[in-house]
Steps between C-alpha positions, in 0.01 A plus 500: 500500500818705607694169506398413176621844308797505699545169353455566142575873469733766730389752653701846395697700793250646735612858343287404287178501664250692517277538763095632437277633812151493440102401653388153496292499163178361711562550829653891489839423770830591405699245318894469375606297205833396417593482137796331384636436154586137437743414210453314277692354184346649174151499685243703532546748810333358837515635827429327879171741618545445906179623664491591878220726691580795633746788367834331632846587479841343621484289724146460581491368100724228602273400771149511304278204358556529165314367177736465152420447172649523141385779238584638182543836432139565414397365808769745726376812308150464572612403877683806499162712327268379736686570783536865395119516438416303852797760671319840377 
């Protein structure tokens, strides 16, 4: 799916990201998601949601199985809710 956004859509600079530790909303382990703006031509405002387990940083994000998909911003703000909730 990666290929396929990268295809259509660029990403914006990796300043840009923002990066979200939280639990596994099932399971309870630590989890990191990358969030990264897309742009997009007088379009809405999507972002590439990457999806790893465990709360990883640097390089070890790099190295992780990761899972991607593409939300809107209603979909990144309840991400970002629920990942407070599941972090308290």
């Amino acid at each position: 799916m990666t290929a396929t956004i990268a295809a259509t859509r660029r990403p914006r600079s990796s300043a840009s990201t923002m990066v979200v530790h939280g639990r596994h909303p099932l399971r309870g382990y630590p989890v990191t998601w990358r969030i990264t703006p897309l742009t997009a031509p007088g379009g809405e405002a999507m972002f590439v949601v990457e999806r790893a387990d465990g709360h990883l940083a640097g390089e070890a994000w790099q190295m992780a199985e990761k899972q991607s998909s593409l939300m809107g911003v209603d979909g990144v703000r309840e991400l970002v809710r629920q990942a407070r909730e599941l972090g308290r």
